[in-house]
MARLUMLO-66102 format. One record per residue (C-alpha): y, x, z; residue in three letters. Coordinates in steps of 0.001 Angstrom, whole numbers. Example, Ala and Ser with C-alpha at 12.3 -4.5 7.8 and 13.67 -1.06 7.14 Angstrom:
BEGIN
         v         u         w   res
     -4500     12300      7800   ALA
     -1060     13670      7140   SER
REM end
This chain:
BEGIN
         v         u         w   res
     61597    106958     59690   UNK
     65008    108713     58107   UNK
     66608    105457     58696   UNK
     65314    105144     62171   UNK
     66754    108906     62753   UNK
     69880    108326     61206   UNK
     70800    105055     63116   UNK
     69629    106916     66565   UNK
     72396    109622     65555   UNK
     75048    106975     64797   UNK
     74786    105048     68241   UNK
     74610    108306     69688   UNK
     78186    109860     68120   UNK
     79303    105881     68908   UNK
     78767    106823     72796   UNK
     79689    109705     72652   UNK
     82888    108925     70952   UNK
     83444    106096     73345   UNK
     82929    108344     76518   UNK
     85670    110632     74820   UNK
     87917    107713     74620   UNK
     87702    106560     77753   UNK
     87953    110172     79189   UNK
     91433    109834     77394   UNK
     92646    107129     78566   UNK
     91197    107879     81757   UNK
     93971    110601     82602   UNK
     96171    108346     81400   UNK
     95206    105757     84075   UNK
     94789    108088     87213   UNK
     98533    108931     86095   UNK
     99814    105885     86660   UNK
     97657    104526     89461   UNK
     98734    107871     91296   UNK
    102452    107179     90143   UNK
    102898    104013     91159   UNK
    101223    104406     94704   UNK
    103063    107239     95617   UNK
    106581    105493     94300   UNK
    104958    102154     96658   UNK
    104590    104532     99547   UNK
    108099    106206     99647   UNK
    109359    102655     98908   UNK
    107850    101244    102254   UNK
    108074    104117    104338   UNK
    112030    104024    103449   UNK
    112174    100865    104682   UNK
    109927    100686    107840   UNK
    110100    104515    108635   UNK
    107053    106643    107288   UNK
    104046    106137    110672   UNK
    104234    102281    110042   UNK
    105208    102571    106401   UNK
    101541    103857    105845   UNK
     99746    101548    108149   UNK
    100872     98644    106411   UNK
    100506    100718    103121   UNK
     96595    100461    103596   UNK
     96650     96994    104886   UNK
     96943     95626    101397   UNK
     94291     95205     99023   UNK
     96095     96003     96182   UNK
     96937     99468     97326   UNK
     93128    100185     98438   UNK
     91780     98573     94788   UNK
     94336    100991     93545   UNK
     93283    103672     94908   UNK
     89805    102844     94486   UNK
     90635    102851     90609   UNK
     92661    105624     90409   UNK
     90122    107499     92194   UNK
     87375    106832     89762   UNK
     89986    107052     86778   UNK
     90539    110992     87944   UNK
     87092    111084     87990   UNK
     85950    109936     84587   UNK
     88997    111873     82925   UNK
     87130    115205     84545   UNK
     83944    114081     83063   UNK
     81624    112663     86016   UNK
     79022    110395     85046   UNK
     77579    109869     88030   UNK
     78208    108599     91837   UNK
     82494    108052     91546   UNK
     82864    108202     87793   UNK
     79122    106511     87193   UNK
     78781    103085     85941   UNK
     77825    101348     89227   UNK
     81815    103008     90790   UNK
     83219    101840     87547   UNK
     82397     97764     87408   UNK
     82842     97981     91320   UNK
     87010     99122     90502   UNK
     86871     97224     87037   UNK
     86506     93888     89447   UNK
     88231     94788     92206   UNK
     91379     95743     89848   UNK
     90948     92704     87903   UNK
     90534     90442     90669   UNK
     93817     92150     91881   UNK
     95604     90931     88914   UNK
     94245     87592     88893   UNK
     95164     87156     92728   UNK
     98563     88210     92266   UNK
     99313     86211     89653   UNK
     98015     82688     90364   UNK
     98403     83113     94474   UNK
    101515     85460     95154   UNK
    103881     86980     92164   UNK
    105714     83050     92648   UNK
    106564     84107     96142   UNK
    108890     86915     95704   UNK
    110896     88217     93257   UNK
    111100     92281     93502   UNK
    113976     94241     91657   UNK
    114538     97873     90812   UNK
    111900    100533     91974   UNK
    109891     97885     93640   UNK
    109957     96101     90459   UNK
    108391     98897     88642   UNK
    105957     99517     91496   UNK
    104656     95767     91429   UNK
    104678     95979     87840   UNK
    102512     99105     87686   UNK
     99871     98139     90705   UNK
     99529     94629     89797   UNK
    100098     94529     85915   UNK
     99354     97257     84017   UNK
     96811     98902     86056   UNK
     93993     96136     85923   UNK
     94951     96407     82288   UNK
     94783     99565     81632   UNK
     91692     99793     83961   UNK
     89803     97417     82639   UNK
     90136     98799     78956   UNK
     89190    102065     80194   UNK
     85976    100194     81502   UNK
     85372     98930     77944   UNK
     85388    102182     76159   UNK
     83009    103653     78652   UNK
     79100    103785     77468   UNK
     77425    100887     78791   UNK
     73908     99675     79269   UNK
     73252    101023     82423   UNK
     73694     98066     84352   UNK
     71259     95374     86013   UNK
     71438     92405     88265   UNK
     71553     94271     91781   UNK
     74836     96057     90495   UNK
     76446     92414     91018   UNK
     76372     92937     94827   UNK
     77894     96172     94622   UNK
     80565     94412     92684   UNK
     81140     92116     95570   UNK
     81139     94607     98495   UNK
     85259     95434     98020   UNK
     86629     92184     98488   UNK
     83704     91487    101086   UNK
     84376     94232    103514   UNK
     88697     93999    102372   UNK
     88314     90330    104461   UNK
     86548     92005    107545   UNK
     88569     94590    107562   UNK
     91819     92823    106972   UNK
     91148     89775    109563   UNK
     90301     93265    111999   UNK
     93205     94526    111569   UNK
     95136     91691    112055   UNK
     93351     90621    115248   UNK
     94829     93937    116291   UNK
     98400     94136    115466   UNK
     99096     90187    114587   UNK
    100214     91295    110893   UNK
     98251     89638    107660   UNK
     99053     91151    104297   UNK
     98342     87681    102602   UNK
     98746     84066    103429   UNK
     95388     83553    102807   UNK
     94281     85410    104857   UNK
     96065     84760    107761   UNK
     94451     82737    111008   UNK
     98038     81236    111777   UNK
     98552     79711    108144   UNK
     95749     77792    108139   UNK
     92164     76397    110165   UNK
     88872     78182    110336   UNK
     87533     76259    107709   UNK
     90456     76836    105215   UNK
     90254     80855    105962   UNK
     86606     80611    105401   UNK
     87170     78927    102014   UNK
     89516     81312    101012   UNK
     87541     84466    101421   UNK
     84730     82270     99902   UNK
     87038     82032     96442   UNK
     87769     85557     96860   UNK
     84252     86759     96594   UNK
     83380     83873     94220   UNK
     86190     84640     91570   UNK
     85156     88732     92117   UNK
     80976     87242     91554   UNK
     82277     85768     88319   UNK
     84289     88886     87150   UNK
     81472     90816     87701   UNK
     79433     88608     86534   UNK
     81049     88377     82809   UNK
     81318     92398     82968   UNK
     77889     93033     83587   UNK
     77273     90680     80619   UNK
     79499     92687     78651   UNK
     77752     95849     79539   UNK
     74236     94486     78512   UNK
     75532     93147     75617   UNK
     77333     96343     74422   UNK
     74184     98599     75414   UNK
     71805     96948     72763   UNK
REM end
C-alpha cells in the first residue's frame, strides 16, 4: 500500500513538473509566435500599404495557425488548463502548426527564396514555431484525450479551405497554388484539400497516440 502511495506521488510531481515545463517554454513560444507575426505584418503592410497588407495577412494559413498557437502558447504560460490552454486547444494548434511545417516544406519553401527580415519571418512562422510548438505539446500532461478529439483536430484545415476558396471567390486572390480554382480542375482542388485534411487526420492521429501512451 506504501508502494502504491509512493508511486501515486511520483507520477503526480512527474505532471506536475511537466506542466511547469511546458509553462516555461510556453512564454517562450507566445514570444516568438507574437514576434514573428508582428515583424510578417509590418513586412507586408510596407509593401502593399497597411488596409490590404492585413487582408492578405489573414488570408494565409500559416499566419492564422500562428496565431492560433501563439494564442494558446500565452495561454498555457499564464496557467489555463482549460478551454484555450486545455488539451483539446492544444492538439488542435499542435496539428495545425505541424501540418504548417510539413506543407511548407514539401509544397512551397522550393518556390521562393526570401532574404533579410522576410527571411527571419519565414524562418520563425514556418520553422521554428511548429518546433518549438510541438515540444511544448510534449511536455504538457497528457491523458486526457479520446477518439472524438480527432475531429476537433481536423476542423482548422477544414474550415481554412472554405474559408480560403470564399475568399478567393471574392477578390480572385489564392494564398496557395493548391488551392487555387485557376491552377488546376475541380477534381484536382478537391484532392488537394482531401491531402490536407488527410495528412492533418494522421498528425493528429499519431499525437493522440502519443497522449494515451504518455497518460498510462
Amino acid at each position: 500500500m506504501a508502494m502504491w502511495a509512493d508511486s501515486q506521488a511520483e507520477a503526480q510531481a512527474d505532471v506536475v513538473q511537466a506542466g511547469g515545463a511546458a509553462r516555461g517554454l510556453a512564454a517562450v513560444v507566445a514570444a516568438v509566435g507574437w514576434a514573428a507575426l508582428a515583424l510578417q505584418l509590418v513586412l507586408i503592410s510596407d509593401k502593399l500599404g497597411f488596409g490590404l497588407g492585413a487582408w492578405r495577412f489573414i488570408g494565409y494559413l500559416t499566419i492564422l495557425t500562428n496565431i492560433g498557437a501563439a494564442t494558446v502558447a500565452s495561454a498555457v504560460a499564464l496557467g489555463s488548463t482549460r478551454r484555450i490552454g486545455g488539451a483539446r486547444a492544444r492538439l488542435m494548434a499542435a496539428t495545425s502548426i505541424a501540418l504548417v511545417g510539413l506543407t511548407y516544406t514539401i509544397a512551397l519553401r522550393s518556390l521562393w527564396n526570401p532574404e533579410g527580415l522576410q527571411k527571419l519571418a519565414d524562418f520563425g512562422l514556418h520553422d521554428v514555431m511548429p518546433l518549438l510548438f510541438v515540444t511544448m505539446w510534449a511536455l504538457a500532461p497528457h491523458g486526457s484525450l479520446d477518439r472524438k478529439d480527432f475531429v476537433w483536430a481536423l476542423a482548422p484545415p477544414a474550415l481554412y479551405a472554405a474559408y480560403a476558396l470564399a475568399r478567393g471567390a471574392i477578390d480572385g486572390w489564392y494564398a496557395y497554388w493548391f488551392l487555387d480554382p485557376g491552377t488546376q480542375n475541380a477534381s484536382g482542388l478537391l484532392l488537394s484539400i482531401a491531402v490536407v485534411i488527410a495528412a492533418a487526420g494522421v498528425i493528429a492521429a499519431i499525437l493522440i497516440a502519443i497522449d494515451r501512451w504518455k497518460g498510462r
